[in-house]
Backbone as CSV, one residue per row, in Angstrom:
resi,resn,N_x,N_y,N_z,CA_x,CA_y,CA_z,C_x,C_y,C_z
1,UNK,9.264,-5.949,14.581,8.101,-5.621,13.796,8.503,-4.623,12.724
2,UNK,7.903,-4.782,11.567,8.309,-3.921,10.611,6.910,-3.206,9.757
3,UNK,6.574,-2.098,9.516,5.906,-0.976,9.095,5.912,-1.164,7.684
4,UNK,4.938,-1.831,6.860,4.883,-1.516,4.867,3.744,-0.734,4.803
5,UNK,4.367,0.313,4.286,3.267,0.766,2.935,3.569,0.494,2.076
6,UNK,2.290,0.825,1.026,2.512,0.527,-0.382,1.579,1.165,-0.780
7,UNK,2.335,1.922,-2.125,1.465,2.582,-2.986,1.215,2.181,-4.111
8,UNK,-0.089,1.425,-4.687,-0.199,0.999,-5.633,-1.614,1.779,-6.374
9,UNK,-1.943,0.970,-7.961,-2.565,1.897,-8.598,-4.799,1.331,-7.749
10,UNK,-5.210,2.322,-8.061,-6.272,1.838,-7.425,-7.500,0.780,-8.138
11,UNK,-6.964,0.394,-8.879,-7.786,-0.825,-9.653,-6.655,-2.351,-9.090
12,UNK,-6.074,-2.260,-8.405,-5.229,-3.299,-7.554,-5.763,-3.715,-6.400
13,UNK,-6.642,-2.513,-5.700,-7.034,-2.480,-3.900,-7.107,-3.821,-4.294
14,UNK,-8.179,-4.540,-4.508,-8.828,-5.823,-4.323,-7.901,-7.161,-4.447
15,UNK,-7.293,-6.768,-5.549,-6.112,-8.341,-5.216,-5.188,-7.952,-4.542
16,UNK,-4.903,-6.746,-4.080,-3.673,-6.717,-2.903,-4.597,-7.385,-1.492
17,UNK,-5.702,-6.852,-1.224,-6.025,-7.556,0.095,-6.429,-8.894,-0.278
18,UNK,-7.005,-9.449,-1.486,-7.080,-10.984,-1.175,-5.935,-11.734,-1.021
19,UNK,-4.728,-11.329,-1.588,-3.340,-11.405,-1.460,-3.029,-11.874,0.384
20,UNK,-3.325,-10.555,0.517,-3.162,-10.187,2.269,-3.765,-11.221,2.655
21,UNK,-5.137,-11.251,2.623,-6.197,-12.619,2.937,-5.502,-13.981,3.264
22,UNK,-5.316,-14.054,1.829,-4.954,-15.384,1.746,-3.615,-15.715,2.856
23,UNK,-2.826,-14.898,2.653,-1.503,-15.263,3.521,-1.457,-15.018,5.544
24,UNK,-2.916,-14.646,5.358,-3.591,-14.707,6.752,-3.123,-13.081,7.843
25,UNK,-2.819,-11.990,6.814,-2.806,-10.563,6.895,-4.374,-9.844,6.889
26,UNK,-4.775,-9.556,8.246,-6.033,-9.329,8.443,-6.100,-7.718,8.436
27,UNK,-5.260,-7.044,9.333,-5.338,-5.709,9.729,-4.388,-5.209,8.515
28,UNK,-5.034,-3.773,8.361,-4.791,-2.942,7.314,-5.490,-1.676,7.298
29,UNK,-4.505,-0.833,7.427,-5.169,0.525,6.818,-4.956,0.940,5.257
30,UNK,-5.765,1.618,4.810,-6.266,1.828,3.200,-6.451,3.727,3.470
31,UNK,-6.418,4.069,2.572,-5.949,5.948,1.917,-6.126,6.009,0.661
32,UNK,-7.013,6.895,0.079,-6.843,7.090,-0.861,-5.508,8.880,-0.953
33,UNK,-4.832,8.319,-1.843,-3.576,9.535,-1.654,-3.521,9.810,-3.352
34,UNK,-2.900,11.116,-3.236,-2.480,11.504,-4.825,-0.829,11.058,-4.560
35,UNK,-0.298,11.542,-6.097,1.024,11.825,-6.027,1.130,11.356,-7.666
36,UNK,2.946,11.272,-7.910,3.345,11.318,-9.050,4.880,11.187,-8.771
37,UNK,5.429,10.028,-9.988,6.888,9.845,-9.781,7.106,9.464,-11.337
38,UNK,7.835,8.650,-11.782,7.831,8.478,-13.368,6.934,8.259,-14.040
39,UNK,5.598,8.591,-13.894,4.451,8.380,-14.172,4.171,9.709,-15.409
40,UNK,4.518,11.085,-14.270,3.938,12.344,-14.600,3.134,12.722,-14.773
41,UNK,1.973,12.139,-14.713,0.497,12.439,-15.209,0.010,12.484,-16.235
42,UNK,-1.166,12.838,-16.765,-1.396,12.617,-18.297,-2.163,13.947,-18.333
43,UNK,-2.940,14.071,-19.839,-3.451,15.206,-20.306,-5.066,14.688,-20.199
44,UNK,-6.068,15.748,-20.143,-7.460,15.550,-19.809,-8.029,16.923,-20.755
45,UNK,-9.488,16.340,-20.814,-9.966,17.612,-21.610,-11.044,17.697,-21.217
46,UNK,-11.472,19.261,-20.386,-12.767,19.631,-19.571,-13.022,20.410,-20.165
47,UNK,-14.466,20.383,-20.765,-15.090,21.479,-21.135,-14.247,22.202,-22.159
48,UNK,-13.878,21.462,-23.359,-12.984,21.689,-24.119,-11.862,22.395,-24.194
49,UNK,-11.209,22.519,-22.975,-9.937,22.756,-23.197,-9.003,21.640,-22.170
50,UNK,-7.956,21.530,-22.954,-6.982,20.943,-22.639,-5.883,21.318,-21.038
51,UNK,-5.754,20.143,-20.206,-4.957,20.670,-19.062,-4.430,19.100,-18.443
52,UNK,-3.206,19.494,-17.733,-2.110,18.258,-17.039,-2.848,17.937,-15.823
53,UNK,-3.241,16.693,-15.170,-3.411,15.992,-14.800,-1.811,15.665,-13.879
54,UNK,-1.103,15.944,-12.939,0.010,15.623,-12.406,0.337,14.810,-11.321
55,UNK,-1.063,15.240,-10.869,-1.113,14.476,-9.083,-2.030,12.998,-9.601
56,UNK,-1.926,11.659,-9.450,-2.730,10.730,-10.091,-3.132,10.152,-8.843
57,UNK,-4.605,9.514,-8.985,-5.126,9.095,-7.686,-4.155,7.920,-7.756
58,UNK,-3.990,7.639,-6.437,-3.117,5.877,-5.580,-3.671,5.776,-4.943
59,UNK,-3.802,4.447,-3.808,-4.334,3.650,-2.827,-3.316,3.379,-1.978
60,UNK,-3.003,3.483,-0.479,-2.123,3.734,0.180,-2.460,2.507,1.096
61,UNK,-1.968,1.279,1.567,-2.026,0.684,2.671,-0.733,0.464,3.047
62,UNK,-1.157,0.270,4.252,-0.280,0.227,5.778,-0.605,-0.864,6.746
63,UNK,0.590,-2.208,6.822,0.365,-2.353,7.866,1.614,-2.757,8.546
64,UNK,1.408,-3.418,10.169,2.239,-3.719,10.676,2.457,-5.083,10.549
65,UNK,3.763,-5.972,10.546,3.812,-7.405,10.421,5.205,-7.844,11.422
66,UNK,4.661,-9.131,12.095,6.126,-9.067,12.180,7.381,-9.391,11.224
67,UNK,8.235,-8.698,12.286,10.033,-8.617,10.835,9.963,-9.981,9.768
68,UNK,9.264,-11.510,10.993,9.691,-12.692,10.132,8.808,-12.808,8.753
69,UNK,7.776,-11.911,8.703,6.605,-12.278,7.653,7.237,-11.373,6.657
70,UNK,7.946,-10.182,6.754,8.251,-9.484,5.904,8.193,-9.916,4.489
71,UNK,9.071,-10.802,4.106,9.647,-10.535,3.140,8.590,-11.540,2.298
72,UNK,7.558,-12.477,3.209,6.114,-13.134,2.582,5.399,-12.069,2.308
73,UNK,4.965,-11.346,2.902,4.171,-9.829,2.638,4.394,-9.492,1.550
74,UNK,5.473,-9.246,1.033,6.298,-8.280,-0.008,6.120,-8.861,-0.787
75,UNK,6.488,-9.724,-0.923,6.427,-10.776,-2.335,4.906,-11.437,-2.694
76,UNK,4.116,-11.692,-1.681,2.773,-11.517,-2.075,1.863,-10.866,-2.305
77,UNK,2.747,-9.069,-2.039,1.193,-8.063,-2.829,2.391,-7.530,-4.171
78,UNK,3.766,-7.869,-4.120,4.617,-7.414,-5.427,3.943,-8.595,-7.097
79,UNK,3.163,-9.896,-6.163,2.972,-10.898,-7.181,1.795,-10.147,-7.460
80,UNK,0.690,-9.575,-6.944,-1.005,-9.592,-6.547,-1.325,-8.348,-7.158
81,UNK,-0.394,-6.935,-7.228,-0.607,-5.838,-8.217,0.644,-5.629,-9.434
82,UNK,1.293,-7.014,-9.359,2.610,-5.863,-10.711,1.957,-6.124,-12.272
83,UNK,2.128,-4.964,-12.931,1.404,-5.343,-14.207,2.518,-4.842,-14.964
84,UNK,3.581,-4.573,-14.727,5.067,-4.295,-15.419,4.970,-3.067,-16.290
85,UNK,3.873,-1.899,-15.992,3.990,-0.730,-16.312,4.343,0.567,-15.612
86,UNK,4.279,1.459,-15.727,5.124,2.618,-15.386,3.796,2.748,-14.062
87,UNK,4.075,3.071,-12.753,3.062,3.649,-12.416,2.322,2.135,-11.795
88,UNK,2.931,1.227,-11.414,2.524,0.201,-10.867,2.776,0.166,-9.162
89,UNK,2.955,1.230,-8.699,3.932,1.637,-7.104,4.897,1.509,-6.782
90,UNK,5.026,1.696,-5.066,5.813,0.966,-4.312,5.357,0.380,-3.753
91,UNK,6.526,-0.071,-2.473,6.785,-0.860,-0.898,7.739,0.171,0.005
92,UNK,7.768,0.476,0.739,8.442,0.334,1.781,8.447,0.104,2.826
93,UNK,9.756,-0.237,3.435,9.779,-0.802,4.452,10.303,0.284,5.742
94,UNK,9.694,-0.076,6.875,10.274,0.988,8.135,10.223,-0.273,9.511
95,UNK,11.204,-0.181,10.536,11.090,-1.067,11.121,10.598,0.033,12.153
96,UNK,9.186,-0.755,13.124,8.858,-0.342,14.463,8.823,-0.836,15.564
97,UNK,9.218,0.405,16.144,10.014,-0.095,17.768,9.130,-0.551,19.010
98,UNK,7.924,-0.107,18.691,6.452,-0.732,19.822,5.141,-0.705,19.256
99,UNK,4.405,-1.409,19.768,3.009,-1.210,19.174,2.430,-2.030,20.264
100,UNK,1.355,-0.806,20.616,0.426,-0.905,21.415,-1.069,-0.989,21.067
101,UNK,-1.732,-2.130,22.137,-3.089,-2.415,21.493,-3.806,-1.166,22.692
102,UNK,-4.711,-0.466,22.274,-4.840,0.556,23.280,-6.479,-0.016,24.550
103,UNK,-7.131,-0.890,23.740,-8.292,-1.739,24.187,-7.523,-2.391,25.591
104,UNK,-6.901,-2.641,25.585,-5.870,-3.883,26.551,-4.383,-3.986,26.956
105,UNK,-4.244,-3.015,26.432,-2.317,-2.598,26.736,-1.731,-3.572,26.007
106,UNK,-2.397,-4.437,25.176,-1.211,-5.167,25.050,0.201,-4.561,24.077
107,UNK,0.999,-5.068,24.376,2.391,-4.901,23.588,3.227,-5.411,22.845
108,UNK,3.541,-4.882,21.663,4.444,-6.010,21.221,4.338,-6.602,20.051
109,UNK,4.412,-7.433,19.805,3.892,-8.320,18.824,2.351,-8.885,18.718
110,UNK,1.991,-9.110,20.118,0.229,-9.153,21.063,-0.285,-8.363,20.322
111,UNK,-0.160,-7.146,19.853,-0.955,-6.113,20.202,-1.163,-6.252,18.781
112,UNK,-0.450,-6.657,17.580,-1.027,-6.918,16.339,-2.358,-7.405,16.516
């Protein structure tokens, strides 16, 4: 079993999970998270003065799949949010070692 997040921009949520949908990826956790990487933030103007903007809102999902779906996963939310600009996210990947359904014990791969 393998662990993706992905941080993408938050006008994406919606075609990343119909994405998910479609390829029959039901479970998912969702976050709204800040952060900043080659992006840097931009400039804003409150109450007329000028200030940096650094931390930019993202949308954070997480789920578990098994190892064999991986690389369908990936390639169907990399098709579903890339808009080939700066600030379009990530993926990563983490492999996990158990997962437990806590309703029923189940284990494993089950427990997805």
């Amino acid at each position: 079993m393998v662990k993706i997040e992905v941080v993408i921009q938050p006008s994406k949520l919606d075609s990343a999970r119909e994405a998910l949908k479609n390829i029959g990826i039901d479970g998912l956790t969702v976050s709204e998270v800040r952060g900043h990487g080659r992006q840097k933030g931009h400039k804003e103007v409150y109450r007329g003065r000028e200030y940096n903007v650094d931390l930019l809102h993202k949308i954070k999902l997480e789920m578990v799949v098994p190892a064999a779906r991986k690389d369908e996963v990936t390639r169907a939310l990399v098709e579903a949010v890339r808009t080939g600009a700066i600030g379009d996210g990530k993926i990563f990947v983490t492999e996990v070692l158990e997962a437990i359904r806590i309703r029923d014990d189940s284990r494993g791969e089950s427990a997805l």
